[in-house]
C-alpha positions, 0 to 999 in steps of 0.5 A: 099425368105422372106415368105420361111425364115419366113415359116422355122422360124414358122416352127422351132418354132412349132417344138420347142413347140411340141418338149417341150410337148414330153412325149415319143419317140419310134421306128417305121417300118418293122425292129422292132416287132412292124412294123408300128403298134406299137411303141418300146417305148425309155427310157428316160435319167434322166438328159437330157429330150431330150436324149433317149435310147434303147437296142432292136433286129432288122430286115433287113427293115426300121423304124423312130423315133415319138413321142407320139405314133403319126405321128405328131412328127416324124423323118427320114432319109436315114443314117444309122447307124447314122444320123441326123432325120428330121420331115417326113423324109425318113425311115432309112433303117436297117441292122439286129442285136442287137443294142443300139440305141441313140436319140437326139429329140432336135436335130434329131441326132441317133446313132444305136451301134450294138451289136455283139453276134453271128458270123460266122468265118473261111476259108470259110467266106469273113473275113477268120479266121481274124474276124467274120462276125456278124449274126443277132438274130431272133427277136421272139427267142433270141437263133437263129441267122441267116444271108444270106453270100457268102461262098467259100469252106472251113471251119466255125465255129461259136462263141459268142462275137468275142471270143474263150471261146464259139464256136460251130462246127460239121464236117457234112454239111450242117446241124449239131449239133455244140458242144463247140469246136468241129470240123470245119464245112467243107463247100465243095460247093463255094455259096450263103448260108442262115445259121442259128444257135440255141445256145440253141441246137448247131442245125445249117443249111446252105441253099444254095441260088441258082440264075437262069439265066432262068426258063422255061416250057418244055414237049410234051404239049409244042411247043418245046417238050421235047427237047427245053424249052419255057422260062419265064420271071423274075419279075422286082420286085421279082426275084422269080417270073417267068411268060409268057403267053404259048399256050398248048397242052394235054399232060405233062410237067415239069419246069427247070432252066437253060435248063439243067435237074438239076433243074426240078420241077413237080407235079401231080396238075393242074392247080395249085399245089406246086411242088417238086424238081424231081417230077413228070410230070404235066398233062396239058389240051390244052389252052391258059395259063398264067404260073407262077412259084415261085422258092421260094415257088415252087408254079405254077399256070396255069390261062386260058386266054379266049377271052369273047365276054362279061362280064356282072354282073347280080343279084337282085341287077342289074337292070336286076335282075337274068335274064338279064345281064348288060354288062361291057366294055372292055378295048381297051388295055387290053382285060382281064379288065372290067369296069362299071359304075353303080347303084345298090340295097341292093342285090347280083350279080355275074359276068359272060361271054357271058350271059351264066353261063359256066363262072361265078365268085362270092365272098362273100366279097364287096366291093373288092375280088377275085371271083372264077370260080361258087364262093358265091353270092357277098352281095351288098350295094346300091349306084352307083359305078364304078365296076372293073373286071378282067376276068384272075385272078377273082379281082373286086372291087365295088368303090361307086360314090358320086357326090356332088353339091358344094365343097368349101375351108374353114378355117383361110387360106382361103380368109374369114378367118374363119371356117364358110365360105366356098369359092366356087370352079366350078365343071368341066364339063367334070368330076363331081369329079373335082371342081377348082378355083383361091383362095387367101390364108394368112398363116393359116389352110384350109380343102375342104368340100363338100355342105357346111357342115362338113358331107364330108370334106377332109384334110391331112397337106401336102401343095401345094398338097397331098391326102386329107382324110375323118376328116384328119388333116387341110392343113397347107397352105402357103399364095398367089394366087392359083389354087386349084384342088381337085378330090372329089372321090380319095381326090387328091389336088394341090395348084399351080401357076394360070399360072402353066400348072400342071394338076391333071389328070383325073383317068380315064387315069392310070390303076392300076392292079390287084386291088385288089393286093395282091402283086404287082401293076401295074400301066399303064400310057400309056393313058397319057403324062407323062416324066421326073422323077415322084414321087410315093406315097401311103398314107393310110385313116388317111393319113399316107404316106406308100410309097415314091419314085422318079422314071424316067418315064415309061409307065409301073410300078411295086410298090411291096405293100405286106407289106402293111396291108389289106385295102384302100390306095391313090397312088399319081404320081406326075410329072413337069406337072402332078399329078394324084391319084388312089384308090386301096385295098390290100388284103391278 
């Protein structure tokens, strides 16, 4: 309890030191223009150097406040609109609209006061003719407001400031042009609407959101004819989304909602098109097929699922040349995912099935894409990798192997207490990735090198454990008796009690897929014995925590990454007993 009270008291102190040194504060995350690339920088008070203002439109999402431009001050938390931000708190969640935003960087403290400008009011909206529900301002054109309601039917108008003296309405529904005092708009349809408004034009739009209780593919090139649908299954994390894997004959077929005939979608392209409401039947060959339909979008796709007795990569960058394949293994759950590991020369190569080029794949980027039935030559580095592979949807990823001799601890924590000296972790002989060792530690920093020299270090200041980055920023350690564990190929690493029986888990054991995502990636723990609750998260290469989560364990997750930039990230899982990393790449 004493080094807890110290560590908090130095803690507070640095916070006080760099609190002093501030030269800016902005505004951070998905809800503003900037997302997390760019900070909406405050305005600081005149009198008071710890009080900062800003007037700014915002977006349904998420945002923090830092410092400097820069994640080593920031503040978080999971209040809105009000609360009080601490350093790596949680992201505050933001509902849309224009605000005026109050921050306090000695204490934390934020106020976001919205400002109203546009709103919606009438019979038809949940506050009747009393007051308006408020509509939010489209960041990128001030005169166009919109929001998503739950509307009965009845009548609408729309107003500005809460106040008669400017309004719109039209009698035509669901699209119009308002005019100042002009009629109410005649909801006639109880729904979910989408609405928009521009002041500029009056031109405004109400469009329904219907919800499906299902979606399914229904014709004579299914099992239940046209008489009974082959239902899909909805997505857990994009209600959107539907997909099952459907054996097919020749023949045509359409999709529908609620095996009923009022929602039907069809068009003339296969396997993958963009249908239309009411349109035509789609032509299907007869195979095995995973079907997906996104009722957003109304794009569908058929992805051919093909049992291959192989999978092989061949090229002159193989050792077998542009003759002969090198097969890659199956994996025993999942019979569309392939794996090797390999050394490979500056060259190109390709993937096929059954050493035979009917089934090919290739993409001209590396070290991760997605190859495409006869695509491009993928340009190939030399070094030895892990290769992934997966034979339904085309994603590879190439991730290098490097394999060092030593990995040590150095810095002021470490027992040698200096920048010179490394202490030396043993090398599992069961996984040349995974070095490990009781170490002695004072307050102070620390980083792990690998053979003695800074050409491959790793650091990140979380501590007891976090994912180290190449040249990241030092671990701030806590002094005592540990045992240190570092995965050299994804940077994991764990400080933990030497009697502890936390692991950190051979990578080998979690499958992510599809990597690359585009979207959504799962994440298969059934290899491993993982329970209770976990914790999730994605940090990026400079470290940068993408993603934070607390989950009851499931041996089969979905994290839904399409926010995320293009690039290389770490996924972190940590349990009571367990703590596991995975490298993985976001493609667009």
């Amino acid at each position: 309890m004493k080094k807890t009270l110290l560590l908090a008291f130095i803690c507070s102190l640095v916070t006080f030191g760099l609190n002093a040194q501030i030269t800016s504060v902005g505004i951070i995350g998905s809800a503003t223009q900037g997302a997390w690339d760019n900070d909406t920088d405050m305005i600081q008070n005149d009198t008071n150097p710890d009080l900062w203002n800003l007037t700014v439109v915002l977006t349904d999402g998420e945002c923090k406040f830092r410092a400097d431009d820069d994640w080593v001050v920031n503040w978080g938390s999971a209040e809105f609109p009000m609360g009080v931000g601490v350093q790596d708190g949680d992201n505050i969640p933001v509902v849309c609209g224009k605000y005026d935003i109050d921050f306090n960087s000695a204490t934390g403290e934020y106020n976001f006061t919205l400002i109203p400008e546009i709103g919606i009011i009438g019979s038809a909206t949940p506050n009747g003719w009393d007051s308006d529900i408020d509509m939010c301002n489209d960041p990128n054109d001030p005169n166009k407001f919109y929001i998503t309601i739950d509307l009965v039917a009845g009548e609408a108008k729309f107003r500005k400031d809460d106040d008669w003296a400017v309004n719109w309405g039209s009698p035509d529904f669901p699209t119009g042009i308002g005019v100042q005092d002009g009629d109410n708009i005649l909801v006639d349809k109880a729904g979910e609407y989408f609405v928009m408004l521009d002041t500029m034009t009056g031109a405004y739009s109400f469009e329904e959101n219907i919800t499906y209780e299902t979606i399914g593919i229904i014709g004579d090139a299914t099992e239940g004819g046209w008489d009974t649908d082959t239902d899909l299954d909805q997505d857990a994390n994009d209600a959107n989304l539907w997909s099952a894997t459907v054996l097919l004959n020749n023949g045509e077929a359409k999709f529908r909602a609620n095996d009923d005939w009022e929602f039907d979608w069809g068009n003339t392209g296969f396997p993958m098109d963009t249908a239309l409401l009411k349109g035509p039947n789609i032509p299907i060959d007869s195979g095995n097929y995973i079907v997906s339909f996104n009722t957003e979008t109304l794009i569908y796709n058929f992805i051919e699922v093909v049992d291959f007795t192989s999978i092989g990569i061949i090229g002159d960058a193989t050792p077998g040349g542009w003759t002969d394949d090198t097969d890659m293994n199956q994996d025993p759950d999942n019979n569309s995912m392939w794996n090797l590991r390999i050394v490979l020369a500056d060259g190109e190569a390709k993937f096929r099935a059954d050493d035979d080029w009917l089934w090919n794949w290739g993409s001209g980027d590396f070290p991760a894409g997605i190859g495409e039935l006869d695509g491009a030559n993928i340009p190939v580095t030399a070094g030895e990798y892990i290769i992934d592979f997966n034979s339904i949807t085309g994603a590879y990823n190439f991730r290098e192997i490097i394999v060092f001799d030593t990995v040590g601890i150095i810095g002021t924590g470490s027992e040698f207490g200096n920048w010179d000296d490394d202490v030396l972790l043993e090398k599992d002989p069961d996984n040349e990735f995974h070095f490990s060792g009781v170490v002695n530690l004072v307050d102070g920093e620390i980083k792990f090198r690998a053979n003695q020299d800074w050409t491959v270090n790793w650091g990140e200041e979380a501590f007891p454990m976090g994912v180290g980055t190449q040249d990241g920023p030092n671990i701030l350690c806590v002094g005592g008796t540990y045992k240190a564990s570092i995965l050299t190929d994804t940077g994991e690493y764990g400080f933990t009690d030497p009697s502890s029986t936390v692991d950190i888990v051979d990578p080998a054991y979690v499958n992510v897929y599809p990597n690359p995502t585009e979207a959504l990636l799962n994440i298969d723990l059934s290899a491993d014995e993982f329970s209770g609750n976990i914790h999730i998260m994605i940090y990026d290469l400079s470290g940068r925590k993408m993603y934070n989560q607390h989950r009851s364990f499931n041996t089969n997750m979905t994290v839904d990454v399409s926010d995320l930039p293009i690039g290389t990230y770490f996924l972190q899982i940590n349990s009571e007993k367990h703590m596991i990393g995975k490298k993985f790449n976001v493609i667009k």
